[in-house]
C-alpha positions in Angstrom: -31.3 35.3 6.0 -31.3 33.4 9.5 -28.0 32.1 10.7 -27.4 28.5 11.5 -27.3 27.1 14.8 -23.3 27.0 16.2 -24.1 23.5 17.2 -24.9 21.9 14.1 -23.0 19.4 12.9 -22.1 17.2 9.7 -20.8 14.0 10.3 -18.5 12.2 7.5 -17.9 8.6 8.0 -15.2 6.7 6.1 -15.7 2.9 6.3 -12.9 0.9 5.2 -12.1 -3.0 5.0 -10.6 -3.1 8.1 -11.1 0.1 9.9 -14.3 3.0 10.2 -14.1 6.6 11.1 -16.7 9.2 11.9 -15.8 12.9 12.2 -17.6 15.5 13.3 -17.5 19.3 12.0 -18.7 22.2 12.5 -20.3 24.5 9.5 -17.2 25.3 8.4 -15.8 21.9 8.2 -13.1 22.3 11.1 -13.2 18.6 13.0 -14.6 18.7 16.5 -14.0 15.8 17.4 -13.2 11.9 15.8 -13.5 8.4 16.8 -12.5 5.3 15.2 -12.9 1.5 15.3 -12.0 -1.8 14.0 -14.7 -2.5 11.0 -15.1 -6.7 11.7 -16.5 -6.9 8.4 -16.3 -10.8 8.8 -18.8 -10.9 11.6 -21.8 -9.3 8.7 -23.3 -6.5 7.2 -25.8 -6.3 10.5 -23.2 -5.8 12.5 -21.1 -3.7 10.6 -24.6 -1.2 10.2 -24.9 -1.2 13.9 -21.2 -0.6 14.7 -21.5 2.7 12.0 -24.5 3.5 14.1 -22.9 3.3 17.2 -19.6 5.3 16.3 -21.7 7.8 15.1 -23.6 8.2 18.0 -20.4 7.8 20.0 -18.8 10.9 18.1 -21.7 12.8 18.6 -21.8 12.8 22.5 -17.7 13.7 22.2 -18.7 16.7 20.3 -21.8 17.4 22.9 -24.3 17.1 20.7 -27.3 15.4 19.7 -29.6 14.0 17.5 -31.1 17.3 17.0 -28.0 19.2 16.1 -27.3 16.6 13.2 -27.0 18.6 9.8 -26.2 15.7 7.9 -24.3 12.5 7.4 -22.0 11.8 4.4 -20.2 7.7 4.5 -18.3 7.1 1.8 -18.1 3.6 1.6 -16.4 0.8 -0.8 -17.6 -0.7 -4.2 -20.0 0.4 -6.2 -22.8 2.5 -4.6 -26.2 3.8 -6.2 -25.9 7.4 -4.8 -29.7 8.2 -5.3 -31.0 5.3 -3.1 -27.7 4.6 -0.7 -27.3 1.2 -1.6 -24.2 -0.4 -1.9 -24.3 -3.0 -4.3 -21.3 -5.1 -3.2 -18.4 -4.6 -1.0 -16.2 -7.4 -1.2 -13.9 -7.5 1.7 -17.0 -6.8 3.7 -19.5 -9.2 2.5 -22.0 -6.8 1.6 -24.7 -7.3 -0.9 -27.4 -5.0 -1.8 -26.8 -2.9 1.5 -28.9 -0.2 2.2 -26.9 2.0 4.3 -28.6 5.1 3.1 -32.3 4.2 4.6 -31.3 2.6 7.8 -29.2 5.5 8.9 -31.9 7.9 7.8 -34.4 6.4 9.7 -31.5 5.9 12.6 -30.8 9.5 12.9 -33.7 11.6 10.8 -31.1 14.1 9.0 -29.8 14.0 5.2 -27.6 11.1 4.6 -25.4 10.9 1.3 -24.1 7.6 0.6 -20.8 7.5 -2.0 -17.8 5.6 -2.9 -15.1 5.9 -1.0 -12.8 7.2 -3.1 -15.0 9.8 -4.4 -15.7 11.0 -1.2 -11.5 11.4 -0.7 -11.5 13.1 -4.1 -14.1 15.1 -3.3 -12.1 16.1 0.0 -8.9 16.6 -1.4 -10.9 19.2 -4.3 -12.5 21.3 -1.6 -10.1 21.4 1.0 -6.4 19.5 0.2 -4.4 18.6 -3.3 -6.8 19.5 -5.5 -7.9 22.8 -4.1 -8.4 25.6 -7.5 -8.4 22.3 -10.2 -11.3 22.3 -12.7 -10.8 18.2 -13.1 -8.9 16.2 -10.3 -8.8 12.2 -10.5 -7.1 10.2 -7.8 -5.8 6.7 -7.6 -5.3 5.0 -3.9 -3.7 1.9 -4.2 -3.9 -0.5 -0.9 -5.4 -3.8 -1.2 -7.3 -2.8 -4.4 -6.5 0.2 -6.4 -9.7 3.0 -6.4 -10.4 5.6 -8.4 -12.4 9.3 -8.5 -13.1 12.1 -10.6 -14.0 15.3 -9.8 -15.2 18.1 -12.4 -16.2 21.2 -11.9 -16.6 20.6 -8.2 -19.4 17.7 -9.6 -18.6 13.7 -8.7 -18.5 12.0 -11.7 -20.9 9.2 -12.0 -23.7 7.0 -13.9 -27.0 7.9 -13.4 -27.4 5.8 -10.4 -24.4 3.9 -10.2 -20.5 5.0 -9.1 -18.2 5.1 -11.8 -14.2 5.1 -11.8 -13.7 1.9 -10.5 -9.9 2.3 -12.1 -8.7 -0.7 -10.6 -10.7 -2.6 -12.1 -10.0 -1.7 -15.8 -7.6 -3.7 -18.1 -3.8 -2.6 -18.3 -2.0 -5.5 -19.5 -1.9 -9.5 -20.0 -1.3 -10.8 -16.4 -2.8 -13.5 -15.5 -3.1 -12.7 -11.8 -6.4 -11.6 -10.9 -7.6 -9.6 -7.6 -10.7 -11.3 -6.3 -12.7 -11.1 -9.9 -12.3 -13.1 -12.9 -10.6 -10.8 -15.2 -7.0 -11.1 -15.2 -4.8 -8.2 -16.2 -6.5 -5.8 -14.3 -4.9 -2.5 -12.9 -5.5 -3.7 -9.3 -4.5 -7.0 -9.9 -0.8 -5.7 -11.6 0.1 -2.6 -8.8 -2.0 -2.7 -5.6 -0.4 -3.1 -2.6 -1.7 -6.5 -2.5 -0.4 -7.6 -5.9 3.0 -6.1 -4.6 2.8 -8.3 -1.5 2.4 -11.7 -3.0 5.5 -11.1 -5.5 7.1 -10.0 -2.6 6.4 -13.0 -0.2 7.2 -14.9 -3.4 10.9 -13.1 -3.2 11.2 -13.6 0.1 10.7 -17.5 0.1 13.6 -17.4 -2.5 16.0 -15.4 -0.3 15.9 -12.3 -2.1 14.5 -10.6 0.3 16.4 -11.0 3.6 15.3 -8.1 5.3 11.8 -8.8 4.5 12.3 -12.6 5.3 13.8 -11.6 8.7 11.3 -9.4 10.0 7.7 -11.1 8.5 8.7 -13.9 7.0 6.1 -14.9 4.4 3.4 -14.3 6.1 1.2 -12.2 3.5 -0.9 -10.1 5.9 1.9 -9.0 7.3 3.2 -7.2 4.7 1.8 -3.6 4.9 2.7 0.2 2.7 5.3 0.2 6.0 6.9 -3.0 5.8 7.6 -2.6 2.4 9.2 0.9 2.6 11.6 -0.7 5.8 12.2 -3.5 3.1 13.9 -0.9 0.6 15.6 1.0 3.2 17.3 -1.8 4.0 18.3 -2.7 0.4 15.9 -5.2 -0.5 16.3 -4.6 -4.2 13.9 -7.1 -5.8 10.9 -5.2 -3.7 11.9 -2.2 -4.7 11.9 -3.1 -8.3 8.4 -4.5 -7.7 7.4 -1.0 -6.1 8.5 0.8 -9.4 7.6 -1.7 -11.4 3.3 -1.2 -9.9 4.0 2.8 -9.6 5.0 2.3 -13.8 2.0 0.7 -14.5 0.1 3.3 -12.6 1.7 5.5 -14.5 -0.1 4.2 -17.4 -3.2 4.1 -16.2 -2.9 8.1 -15.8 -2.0 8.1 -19.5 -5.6 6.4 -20.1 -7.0 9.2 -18.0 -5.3 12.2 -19.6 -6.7 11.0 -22.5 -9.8 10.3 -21.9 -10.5 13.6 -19.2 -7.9 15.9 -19.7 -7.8 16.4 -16.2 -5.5 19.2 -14.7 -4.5 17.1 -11.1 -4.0 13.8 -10.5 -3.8 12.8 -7.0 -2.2 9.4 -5.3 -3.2 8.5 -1.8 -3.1 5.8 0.5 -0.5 3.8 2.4 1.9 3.0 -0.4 1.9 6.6 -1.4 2.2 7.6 2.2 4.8 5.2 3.2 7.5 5.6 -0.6 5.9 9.3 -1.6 9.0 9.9 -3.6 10.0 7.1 -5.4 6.1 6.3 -6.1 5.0 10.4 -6.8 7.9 10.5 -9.2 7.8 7.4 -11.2 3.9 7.5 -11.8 4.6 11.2 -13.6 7.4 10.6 -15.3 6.0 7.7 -17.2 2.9 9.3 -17.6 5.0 12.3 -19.2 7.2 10.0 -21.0 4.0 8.1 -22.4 1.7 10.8 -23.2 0.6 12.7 -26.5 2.7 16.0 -26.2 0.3 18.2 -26.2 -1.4 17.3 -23.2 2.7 16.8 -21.5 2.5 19.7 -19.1 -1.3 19.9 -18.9 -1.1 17.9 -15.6 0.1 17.9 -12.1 0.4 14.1 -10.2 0.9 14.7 -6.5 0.4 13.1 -3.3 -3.0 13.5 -1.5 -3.0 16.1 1.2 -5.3 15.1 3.9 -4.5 11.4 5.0 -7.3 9.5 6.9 -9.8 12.5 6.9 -10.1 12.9 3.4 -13.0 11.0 3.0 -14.7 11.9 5.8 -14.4 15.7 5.2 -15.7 15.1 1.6 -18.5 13.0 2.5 -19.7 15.5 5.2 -19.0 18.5 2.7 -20.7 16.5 -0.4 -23.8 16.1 2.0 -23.8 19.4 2.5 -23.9 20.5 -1.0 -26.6 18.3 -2.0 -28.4 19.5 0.9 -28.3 23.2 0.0 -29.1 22.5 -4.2 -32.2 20.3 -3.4 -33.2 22.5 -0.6 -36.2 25.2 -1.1 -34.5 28.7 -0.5 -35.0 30.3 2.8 -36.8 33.7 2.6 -34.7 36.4 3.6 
């Protein structure tokens, strides 16, 4: 069978609320080079489209290639997203509607392009190459200013027929009333996301029972990142770090749901909360999954932290492109 060129390339793109990052590797997924940007998804979805276009191209000429050395292109991209056609359907803290990422970079660049969730593309990531490497079902969770969800079986995304699925933040867990952007109070990302944690924390901070968080942000809401609150606890803000274990507890629930529902033999965490408290978060979400579980299904499942940070979903994008590339491909004669 004819070897591939050395200089093709797969390109993964992760596009997030407030950042973008393209990646390119070579055919056995090792990064050659990365490039990010700010996302300015207040200024449109025309100029978001050309600023993934021009990132991409940007990441291309650091790697020395070309158009012609493109492979593919995977972007994993938030919201729900009809895999078949590329279109996102909506992207809230972008303003996107009906998107159709998948067509205009096809046309841009003339190689394969594989739109997904964003999520799915880190779970996808973290099953070929990070946390979930050897598990026959992975799920993760990434709580940050929503909470997201994937699933991963038998090395297959789970989805609809053309429609992502998973959208785990978005299911009910209790009888809140806070909400996260949508109608439905009570939801998993409007109890634990990093953003639900935020408010109640600004909230404590007003009060003054927060003072290390008062000192150093005040109650200013967008300043209160996975960082800040991690400084907060160090410094023996109790009441935050209540509110931490109090979101990683109902998390922990929402594994139960899973577990029940999939069986599945890894469940990951990832994002900046995780990143920022891995211990105190990692440890609380499994033991009240453990504690809340059927027993047979007690030590069926593993929850760790995701492995691979900011590239997960651009290595699983790239690496999903290329599978669906290969199984709708004719074979090559020998």
């Amino acid at each position: 069978m004819a070897q591939e060129s050395p200089r093709r390339v797969w390109v993964g793109f992760d596009l997030g609320g407030t950042k973008m990052q393209a990646v390119a590797f070579d055919e056995s997924f090792q990064p050659i080079t990365r490039k990010r940007r700010r996302t300015k998804g207040a200024h449109g979805a025309e100029e978001s489209l050309a600023r993934i276009v021009s990132l991409i191209e940007k990441v291309l000429e650091e790697a020395d290639r070309g158009v012609g050395d493109l492979a593919g292109i995977g972007i994993g991209c938030p919201g729900p997203v009809d895999p078949v056609t590329g279109v996102v359907h909506i992207a809230v803290n972008l303003g996107w509607h009906n998107t159709p990422v998948g067509s205009l970079l096809q046309q841009r660049f003339g190689c394969p392009v594989r739109v997904l969730n964003d999520v799915d593309a880190g779970v996808y990531g973290e099953y070929r190459f990070g946390a979930a490497v050897g598990a026959r079902c992975a799920i993760g969770i990434f709580p940050g200013t929503g909470i997201g969800g994937g699933c991963v079986y038998e090395d297959q995304i789970i989805r609809g027929r053309d429609i992502t699925c998973m959208e785990i933040g978005h299911t009910h867990i209790g009888g809140g009333t806070r909400t996260s952007g949508y109608a439905h109070a009570g939801t998993l990302e409007a109890e634990a996301s990093r953003l639900a944690i935020a408010g109640e924390a600004v909230k404590a901070a007003y009060r003054g029972e927060a003072p290390y968080l008062f000192h150093h942000v005040g109650t200013d809401l967008s300043e209160i990142r996975s960082k800040v609150l991690a400084d907060s606890i160090a410094a023996g803000d109790s009441v935050v770090r209540e509110l931490v274990l109090e979101a990683a507890r109902t998390i922990g629930i929402a594994v139960v749901n899973m577990v029940h529902l999939l069986a599945p033999d890894r469940i990951i965490l990832g994002g900046g909360l995780v990143e920022a408290l891995p211990e105190l978060f990692i440890e609380t979400v499994r033991d009240t999954a453990r504690e809340q579980v059927l027993a047979p299904y007690r030590d069926r499942f593993e929850v760790v932290a995701a492995r691979l940070g900011d590239d997960a979903a651009c290595i699983g994008a790239a690496a999903w492109t290329a599978r669906e590339t290969a199984r709708l491909s004719p074979s090559k004669p020998g």
